[in-house]
C-alpha positions in Angstrom: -15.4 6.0 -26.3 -13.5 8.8 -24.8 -16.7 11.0 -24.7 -19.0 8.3 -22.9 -16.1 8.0 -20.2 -16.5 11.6 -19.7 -20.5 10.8 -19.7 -20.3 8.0 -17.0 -17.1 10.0 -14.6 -19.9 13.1 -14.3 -22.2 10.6 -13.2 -20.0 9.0 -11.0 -19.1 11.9 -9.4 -23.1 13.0 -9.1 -23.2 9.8 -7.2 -20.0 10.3 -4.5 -22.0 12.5 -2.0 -24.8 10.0 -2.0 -22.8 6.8 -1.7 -20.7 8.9 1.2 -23.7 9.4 2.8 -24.7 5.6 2.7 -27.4 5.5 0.1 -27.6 2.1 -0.9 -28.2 2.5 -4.6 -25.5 5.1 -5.0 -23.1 2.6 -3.6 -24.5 -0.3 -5.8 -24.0 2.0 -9.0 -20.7 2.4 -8.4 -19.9 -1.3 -8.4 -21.5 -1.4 -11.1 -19.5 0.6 -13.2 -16.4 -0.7 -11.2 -17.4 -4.2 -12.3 -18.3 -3.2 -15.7 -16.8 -3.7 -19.3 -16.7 0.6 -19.6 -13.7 2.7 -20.1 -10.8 2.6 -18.4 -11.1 6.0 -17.2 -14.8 5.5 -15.8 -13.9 1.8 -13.8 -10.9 4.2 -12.4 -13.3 6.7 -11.7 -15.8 4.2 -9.9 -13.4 2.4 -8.0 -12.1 5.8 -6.2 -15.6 7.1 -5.9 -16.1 3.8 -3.8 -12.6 4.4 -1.6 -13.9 7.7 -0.9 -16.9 6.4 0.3 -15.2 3.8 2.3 -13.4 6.5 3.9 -16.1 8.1 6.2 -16.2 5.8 8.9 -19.8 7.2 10.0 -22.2 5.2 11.9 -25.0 5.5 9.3 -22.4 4.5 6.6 -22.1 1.3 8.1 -25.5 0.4 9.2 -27.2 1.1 5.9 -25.0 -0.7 3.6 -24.7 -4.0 5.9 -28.4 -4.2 5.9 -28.5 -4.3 2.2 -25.5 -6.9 2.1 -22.9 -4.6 1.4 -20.7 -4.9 4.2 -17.2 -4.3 4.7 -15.9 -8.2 3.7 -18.2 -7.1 0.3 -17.3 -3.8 -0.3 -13.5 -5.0 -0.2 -13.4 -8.3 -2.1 -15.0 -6.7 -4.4 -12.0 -4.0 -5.0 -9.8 -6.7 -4.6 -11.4 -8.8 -7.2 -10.6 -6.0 -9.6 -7.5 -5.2 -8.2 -6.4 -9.5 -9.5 -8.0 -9.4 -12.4 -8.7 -6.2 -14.5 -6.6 -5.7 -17.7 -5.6 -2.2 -17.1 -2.6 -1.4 -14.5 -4.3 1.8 -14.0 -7.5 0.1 -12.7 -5.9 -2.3 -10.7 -4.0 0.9 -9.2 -7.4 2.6 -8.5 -8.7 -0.5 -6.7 -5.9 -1.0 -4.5 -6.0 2.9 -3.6 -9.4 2.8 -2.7 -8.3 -0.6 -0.8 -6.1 1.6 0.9 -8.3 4.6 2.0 -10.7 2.2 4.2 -11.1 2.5 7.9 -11.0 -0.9 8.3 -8.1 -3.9 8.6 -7.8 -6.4 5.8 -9.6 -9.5 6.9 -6.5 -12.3 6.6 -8.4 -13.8 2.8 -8.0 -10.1 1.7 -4.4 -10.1 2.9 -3.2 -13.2 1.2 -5.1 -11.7 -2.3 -3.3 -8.4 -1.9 0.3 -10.6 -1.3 -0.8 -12.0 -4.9 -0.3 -8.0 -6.5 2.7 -7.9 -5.1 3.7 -9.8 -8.0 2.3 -7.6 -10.2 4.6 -6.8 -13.5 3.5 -3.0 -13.4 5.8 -1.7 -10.4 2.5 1.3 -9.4 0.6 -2.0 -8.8 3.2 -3.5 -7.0 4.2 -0.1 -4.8 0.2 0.0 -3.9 0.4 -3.5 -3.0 3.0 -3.5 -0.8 1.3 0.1 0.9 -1.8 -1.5 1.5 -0.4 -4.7 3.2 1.6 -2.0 5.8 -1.2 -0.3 6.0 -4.0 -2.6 6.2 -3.0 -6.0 7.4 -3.6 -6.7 10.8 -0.7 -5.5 13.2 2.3 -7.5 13.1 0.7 -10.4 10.5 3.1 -12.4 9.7 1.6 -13.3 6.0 2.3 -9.7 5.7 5.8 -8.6 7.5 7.3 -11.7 5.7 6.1 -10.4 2.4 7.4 -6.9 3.0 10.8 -8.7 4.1 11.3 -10.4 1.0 10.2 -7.8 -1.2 13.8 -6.1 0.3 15.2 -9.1 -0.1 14.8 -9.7 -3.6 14.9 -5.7 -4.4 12.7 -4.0 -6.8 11.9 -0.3 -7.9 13.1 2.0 -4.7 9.2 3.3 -4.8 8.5 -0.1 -3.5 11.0 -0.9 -1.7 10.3 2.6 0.3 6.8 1.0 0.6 8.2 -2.0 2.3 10.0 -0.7 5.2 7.3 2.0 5.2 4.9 -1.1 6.4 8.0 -3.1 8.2 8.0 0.4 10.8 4.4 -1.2 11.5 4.4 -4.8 10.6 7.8 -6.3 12.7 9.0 -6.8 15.4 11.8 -5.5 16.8 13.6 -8.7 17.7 12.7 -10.3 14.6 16.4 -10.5 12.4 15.0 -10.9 9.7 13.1 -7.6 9.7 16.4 -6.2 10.6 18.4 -7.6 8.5 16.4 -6.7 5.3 16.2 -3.0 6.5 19.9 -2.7 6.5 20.1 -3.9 3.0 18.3 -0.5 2.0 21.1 1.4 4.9 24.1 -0.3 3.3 26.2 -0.5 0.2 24.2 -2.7 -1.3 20.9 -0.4 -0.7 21.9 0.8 -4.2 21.8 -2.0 -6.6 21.5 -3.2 -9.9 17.4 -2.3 -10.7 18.2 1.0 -9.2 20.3 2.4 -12.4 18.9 5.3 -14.2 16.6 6.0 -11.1 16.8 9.8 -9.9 19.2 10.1 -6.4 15.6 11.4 -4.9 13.7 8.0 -5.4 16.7 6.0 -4.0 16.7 8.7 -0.9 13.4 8.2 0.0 13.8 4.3 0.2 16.9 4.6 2.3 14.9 7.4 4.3 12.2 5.5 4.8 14.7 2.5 6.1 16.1 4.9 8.3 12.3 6.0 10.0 11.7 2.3 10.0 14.8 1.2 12.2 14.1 4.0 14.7 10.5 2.9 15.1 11.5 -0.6 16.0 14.2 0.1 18.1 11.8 2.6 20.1 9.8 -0.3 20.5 12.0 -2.8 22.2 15.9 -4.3 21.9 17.0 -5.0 18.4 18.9 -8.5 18.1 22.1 -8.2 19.8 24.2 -9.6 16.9 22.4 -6.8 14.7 23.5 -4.1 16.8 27.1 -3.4 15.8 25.8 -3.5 11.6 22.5 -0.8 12.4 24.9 1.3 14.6 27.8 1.5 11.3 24.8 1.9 8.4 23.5 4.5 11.1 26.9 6.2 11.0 27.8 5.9 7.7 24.2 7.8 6.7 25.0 10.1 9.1 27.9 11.4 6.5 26.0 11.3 3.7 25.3 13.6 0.7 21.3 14.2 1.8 20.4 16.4 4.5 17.8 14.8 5.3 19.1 11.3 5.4 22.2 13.1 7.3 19.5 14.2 9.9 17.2 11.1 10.2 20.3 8.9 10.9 
């Protein structure tokens, strides 16, 4: 019931500073309650508690919790555990938040599980997903970039897609075409397409914005493919005139 929730999200948040501070049955408590059969609101609840926690990359932090077994590999299957399986969007969100304030890279098991929400049906899960695998995954992982890449690809919700060449500024390389290729979709005509109608000029913006800051990042990095370079040059141009400012000035 509503009014238990309320019960166990006090004590959840009596519990925060002690699990921040390493104690070992704080942290245990909340994956309890993450793990358990309780409100929706309270497994939210826990499964933030425990990305706050994960958070603090302090010394006693770490050396506390691996003695007891609850080690980083732990503390993040566990999330991601959650993140596949629980009923509730809104708890798979929270997990894959919390996934996404650790201090840590995903180990490459947790990178091929997170690739799995990117599949998601609820497109919050899916945006998460995709953050958390720019993010997270271990610089220039291919598991990772080629997800990201097809995500653009195939299109979806311009939340996600912003998400995707948010992690592609991180996850390519600047030679790699592909990466390119699927960035220009977003800085083209067809960066507006079909699943974006009825979706607010802003949301589309920031995906094409986000394209934008992407492209400039790899080319700072190296040489983009030369047969690329006459198509980024025109989308670059062609954003240059357009409606938003602030796409006018990133291009």
């Amino acid at each position: 019931p509503p009014a238990k929730a309320d019960e166990v999200i006090g004590e959840l948040e009596r519990l925060l500073p002690l699990a921040t501070a390493g104690d070992v049955p704080a942290v245990q408590a909340l994956l309890g309650h993450l793990r358990g059969s309780g409100h929706e609101r309270s497994r939210c609840a826990a499964a933030s508690a425990l990305g706050a926690a994960m958070s603090i990359d302090a010394s006693r932090f770490r050396t506390r919790l691996v003695q007891a077994g609850l080690d980083r590999h732990f503390l993040s299957q566990a999330l991601m555990d959650v993140a596949l399986e629980d009923a509730a969007a809104s708890v798979r969100c929270a997990a894959l938040q919390a996934l996404n304030s650790a201090t840590w890279e995903l180990e490459p098991l947790a990178v091929r599980q997170i690739i799995e929400c990117v599949e998601d049906q609820d497109a919050k899960v899916r945006q998460l997903a995709v953050s958390v695998l720019g993010k997270r995954a271990p610089f220039r992982d291919g598991h990772a970039q080629r997800t990201l890449v097809v995500v653009l690809e195939n299109g979806d919700q311009p939340e996600v897609e912003a998400s995707a060449a948010e992690g592609l500024a991180r996850l390519a390389a600047p030679e790699d075409a592909r990466s390119v290729r699927a960035l220009l979709l977003l800085l083209g005509a067809r960066g507006v397409r079909a699943h974006h109608c009825g979706r607010s000029a802003s949301d589309i913006a920031r995906a094409r914005l986000a394209a934008l800051h992407a492209m400039c990042g790899l080319a700072a990095q190296g040489s983009l493919p030369l047969e690329d370079r006459r198509d980024v040059v025109e989308a670059l141009v062609n954003n240059a005139a357009d409606d938003d400012a602030e796409i006018r000035r990133a291009a």
